[in-house]
TIMI-440813 format. One record per residue (C-alpha): z, y, x; residue number from 1; residue in three letters; chain. Coordinates in steps of 0.25 Angstrom, whole numbers, plus 5000, padded with zeros to 4 digits. Each point is the difference from the previous one (the first is absolute). Layout:
TIMI-440813
> z:y:x:pos:code:unit
> Z:Y:X:NUM:ala:A
...
//
This chain:
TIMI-440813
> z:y:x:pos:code:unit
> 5000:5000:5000:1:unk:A
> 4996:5012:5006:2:unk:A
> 5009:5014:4999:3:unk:A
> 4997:5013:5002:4:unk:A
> 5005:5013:5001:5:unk:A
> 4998:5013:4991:6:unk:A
> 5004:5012:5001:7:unk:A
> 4995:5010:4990:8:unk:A
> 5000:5015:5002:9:unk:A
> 5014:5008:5001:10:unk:A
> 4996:5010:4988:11:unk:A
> 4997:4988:4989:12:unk:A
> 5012:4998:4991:13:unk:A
> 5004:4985:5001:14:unk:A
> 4997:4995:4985:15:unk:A
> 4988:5007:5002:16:unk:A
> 4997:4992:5011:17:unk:A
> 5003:4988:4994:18:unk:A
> 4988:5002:4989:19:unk:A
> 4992:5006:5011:20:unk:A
> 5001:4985:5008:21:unk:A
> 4998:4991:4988:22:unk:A
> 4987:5007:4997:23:unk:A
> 4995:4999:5015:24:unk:A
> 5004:4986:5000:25:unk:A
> 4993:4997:4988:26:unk:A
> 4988:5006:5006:27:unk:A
> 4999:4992:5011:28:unk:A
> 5004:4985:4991:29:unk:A
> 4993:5004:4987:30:unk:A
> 4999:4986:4997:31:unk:A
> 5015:5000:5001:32:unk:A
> 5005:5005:4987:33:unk:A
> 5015:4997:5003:34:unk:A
> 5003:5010:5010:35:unk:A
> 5016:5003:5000:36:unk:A
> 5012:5005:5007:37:unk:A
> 5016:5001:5000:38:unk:A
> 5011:5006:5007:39:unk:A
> 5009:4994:5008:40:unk:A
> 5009:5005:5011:41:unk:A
> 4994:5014:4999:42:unk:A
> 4985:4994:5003:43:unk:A
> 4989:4999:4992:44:unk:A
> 4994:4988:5000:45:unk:A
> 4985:4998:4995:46:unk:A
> 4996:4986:5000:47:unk:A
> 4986:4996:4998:48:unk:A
> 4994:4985:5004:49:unk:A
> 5001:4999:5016:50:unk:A
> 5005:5015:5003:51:unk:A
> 5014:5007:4998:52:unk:A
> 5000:5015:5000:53:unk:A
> 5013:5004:5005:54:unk:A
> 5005:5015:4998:55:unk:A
> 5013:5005:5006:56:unk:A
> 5007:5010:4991:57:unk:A
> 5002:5009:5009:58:unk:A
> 4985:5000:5004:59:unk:A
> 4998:5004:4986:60:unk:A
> 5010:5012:5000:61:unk:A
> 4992:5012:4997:62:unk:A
> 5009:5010:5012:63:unk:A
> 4988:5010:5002:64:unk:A
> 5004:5003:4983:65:unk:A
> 5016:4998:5003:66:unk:A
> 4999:5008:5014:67:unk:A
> 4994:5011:4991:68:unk:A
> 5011:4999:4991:69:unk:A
> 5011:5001:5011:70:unk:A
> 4994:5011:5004:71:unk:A
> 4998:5008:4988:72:unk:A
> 5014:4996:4997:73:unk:A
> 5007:5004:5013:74:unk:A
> 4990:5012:5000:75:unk:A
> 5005:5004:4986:76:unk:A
> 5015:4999:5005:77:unk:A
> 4997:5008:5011:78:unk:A
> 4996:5012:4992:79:unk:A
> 5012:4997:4993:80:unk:A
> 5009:5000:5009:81:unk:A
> 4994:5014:5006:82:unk:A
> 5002:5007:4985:83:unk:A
> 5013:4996:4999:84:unk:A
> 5002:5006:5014:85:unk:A
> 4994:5010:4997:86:unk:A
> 5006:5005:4986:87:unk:A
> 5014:4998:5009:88:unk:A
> 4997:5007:5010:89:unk:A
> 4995:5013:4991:90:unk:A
> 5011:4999:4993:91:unk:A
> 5010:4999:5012:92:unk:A
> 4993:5013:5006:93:unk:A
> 4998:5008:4986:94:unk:A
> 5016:4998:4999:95:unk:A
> 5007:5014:5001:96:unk:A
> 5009:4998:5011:97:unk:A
> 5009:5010:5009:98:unk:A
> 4997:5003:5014:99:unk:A
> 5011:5005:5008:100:unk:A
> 5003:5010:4992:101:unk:A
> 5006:5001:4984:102:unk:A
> 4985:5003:4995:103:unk:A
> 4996:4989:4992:104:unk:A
> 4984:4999:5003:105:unk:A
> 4989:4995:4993:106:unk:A
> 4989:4992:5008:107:unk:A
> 4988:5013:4999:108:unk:A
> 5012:5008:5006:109:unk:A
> 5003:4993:5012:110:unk:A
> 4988:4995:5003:111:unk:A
> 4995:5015:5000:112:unk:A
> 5011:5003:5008:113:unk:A
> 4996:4991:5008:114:unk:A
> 4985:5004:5004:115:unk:A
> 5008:5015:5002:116:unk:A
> 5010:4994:5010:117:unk:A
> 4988:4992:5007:118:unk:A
> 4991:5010:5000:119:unk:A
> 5008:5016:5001:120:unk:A
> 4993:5012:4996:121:unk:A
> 4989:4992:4990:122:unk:A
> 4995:5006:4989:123:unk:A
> 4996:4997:4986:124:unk:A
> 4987:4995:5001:125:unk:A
> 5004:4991:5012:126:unk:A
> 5014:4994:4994:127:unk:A
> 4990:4998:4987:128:unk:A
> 4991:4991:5010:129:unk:A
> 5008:4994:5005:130:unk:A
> 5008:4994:4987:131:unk:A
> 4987:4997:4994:132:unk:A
> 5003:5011:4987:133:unk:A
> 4995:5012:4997:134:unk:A
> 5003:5014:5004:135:unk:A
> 5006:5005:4985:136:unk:A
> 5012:4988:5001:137:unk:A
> 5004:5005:5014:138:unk:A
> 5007:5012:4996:139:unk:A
> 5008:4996:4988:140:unk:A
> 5007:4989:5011:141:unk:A
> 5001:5009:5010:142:unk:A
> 5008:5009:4992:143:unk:A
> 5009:4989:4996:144:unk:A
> 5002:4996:5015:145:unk:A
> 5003:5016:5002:146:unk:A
> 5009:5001:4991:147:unk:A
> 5007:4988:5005:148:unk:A
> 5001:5009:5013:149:unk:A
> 4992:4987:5009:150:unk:A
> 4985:5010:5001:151:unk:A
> 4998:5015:5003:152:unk:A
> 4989:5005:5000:153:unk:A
> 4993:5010:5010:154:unk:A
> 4989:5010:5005:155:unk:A
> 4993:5002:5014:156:unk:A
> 4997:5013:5006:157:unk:A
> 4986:4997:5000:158:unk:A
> 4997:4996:4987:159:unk:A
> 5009:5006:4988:160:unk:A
> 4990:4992:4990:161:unk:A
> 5006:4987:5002:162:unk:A
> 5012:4993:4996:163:unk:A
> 5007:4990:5011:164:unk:A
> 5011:4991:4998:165:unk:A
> 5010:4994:5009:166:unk:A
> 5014:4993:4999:167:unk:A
> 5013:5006:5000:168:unk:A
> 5012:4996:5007:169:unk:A
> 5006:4992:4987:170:unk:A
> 4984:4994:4998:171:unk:A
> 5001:4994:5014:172:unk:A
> 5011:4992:4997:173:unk:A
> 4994:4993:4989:174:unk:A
> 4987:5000:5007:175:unk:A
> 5006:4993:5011:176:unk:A
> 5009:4991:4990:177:unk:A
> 4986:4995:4992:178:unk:A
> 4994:4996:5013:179:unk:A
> 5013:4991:5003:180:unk:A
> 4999:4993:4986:181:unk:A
> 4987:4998:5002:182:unk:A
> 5003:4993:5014:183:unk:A
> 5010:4993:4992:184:unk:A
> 4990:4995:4990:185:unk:A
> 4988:4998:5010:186:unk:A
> 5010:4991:5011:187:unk:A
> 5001:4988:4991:188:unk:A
> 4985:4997:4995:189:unk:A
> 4998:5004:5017:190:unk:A
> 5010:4989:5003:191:unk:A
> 4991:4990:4991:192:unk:A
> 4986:5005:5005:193:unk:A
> 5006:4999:5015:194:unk:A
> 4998:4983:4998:195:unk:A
> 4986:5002:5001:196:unk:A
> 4994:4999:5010:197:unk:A
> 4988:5010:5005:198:unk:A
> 4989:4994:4995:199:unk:A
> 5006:4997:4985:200:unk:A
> 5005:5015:5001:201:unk:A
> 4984:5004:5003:202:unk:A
> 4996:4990:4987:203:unk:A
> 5010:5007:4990:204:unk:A
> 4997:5013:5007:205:unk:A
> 4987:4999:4997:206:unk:A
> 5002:4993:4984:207:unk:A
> 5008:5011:4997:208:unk:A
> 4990:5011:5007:209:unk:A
> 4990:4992:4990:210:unk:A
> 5009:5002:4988:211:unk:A
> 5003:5014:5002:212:unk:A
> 4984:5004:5002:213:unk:A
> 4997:4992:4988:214:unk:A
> 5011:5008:4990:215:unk:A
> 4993:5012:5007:216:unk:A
> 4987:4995:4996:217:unk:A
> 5005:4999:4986:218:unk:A
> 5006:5011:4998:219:unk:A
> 4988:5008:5004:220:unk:A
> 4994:4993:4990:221:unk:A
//
């Protein structure tokens, strides 16, 4: 009796397979009209007169079908996985907080305050850039952070046209305090990243570089 070995293509579901063999089979004995098969042992056996056709199950698993499966489900998690971080994250930076001093400040405040106490002596237009909002909803936080006593404001010699900002002495304490918080924050996903190695830092470096321009793309529309 002579045995042999098939091995169907990875991308064919198994019972579909099954059918697929018996008419091939068939094809080959048309005279033979009681071509059959059974299962046993996880292998499909398909007997006909003088040959066995013997089929693994595992040979029959359709992974291309199941990988793309995995992937899409790991993919899925991912994306997951990123929106909960970031909706944790906003939250954790939109939170009003103090800062060294007994002002309670909201997240467009301190983060104005900090583009001033990076960058003394910018103006309107530049701190608008910089933020990424428009120049009419500068003002209205910077008055707030004037009143707080943390911004003054100031004009050159040169040019009494335009309006420059700086920290004051109370403003450099919670400038300096925000940067500390976010050293705080930042030292423990650095801890985690730091059991990379180079090359795996490079890869999500550059996923992450992907993401970010593709947002951008959509945004733009």
């Amino acid at each position: 009796m002579e045995a042999k070995q098939f091995i169907p293509p990875l991308h064919i579901h198994a019972a579909v397979t099954v059918e697929i063999l018996r008419v091939d089979i068939r094809r080959l004995y048309q005279r033979n009209s009681t071509c059959c098969y059974k299962f046993k042992n996880n292998t499909c056996i398909y007997s006909l007169p003088g040959i066995h056709y013997i089929c693994k199950e595992q040979m029959l698993d359709f992974s291309n079908e199941k990988g793309s499966r995995k992937m899409n489900s790991q993919s899925e998690s991912i994306i997951e996985i990123m929106t909960r971080i970031i909706n944790k994250a906003s939250s954790l930076m939109t939170e009003p907080r103090l800062f060294g001093t007994e002002d309670v400040l909201y997240a467009s405040e301190i983060h104005m305050l900090d583009v001033i106490g990076r960058n003394p002596g910018i103006n309107v237009t530049e701190i608008a850039d910089r933020l990424g909002i428009t120049k009419g909803a500068v003002p209205k936080i910077i008055r707030k952070l004037m009143a707080k006593d943390l911004v003054c404001r100031y004009q050159t010699n040169g040019n009494k046209k335009i309006v420059l900002f700086k920290l004051t002495a109370k403003g450099c304490i919670a400038f300096q305090r925000h940067i500390e918080w976010h050293q705080e924050f930042d030292s423990g996903i650095i801890q985690k990243l730091d059991f990379l190695d180079k090359s795996q830092l490079l890869f999500l470096n550059s996923i992450m570089t992907d993401i970010e321009q593709y947002i951008d793309k959509i945004k733009k529309g």
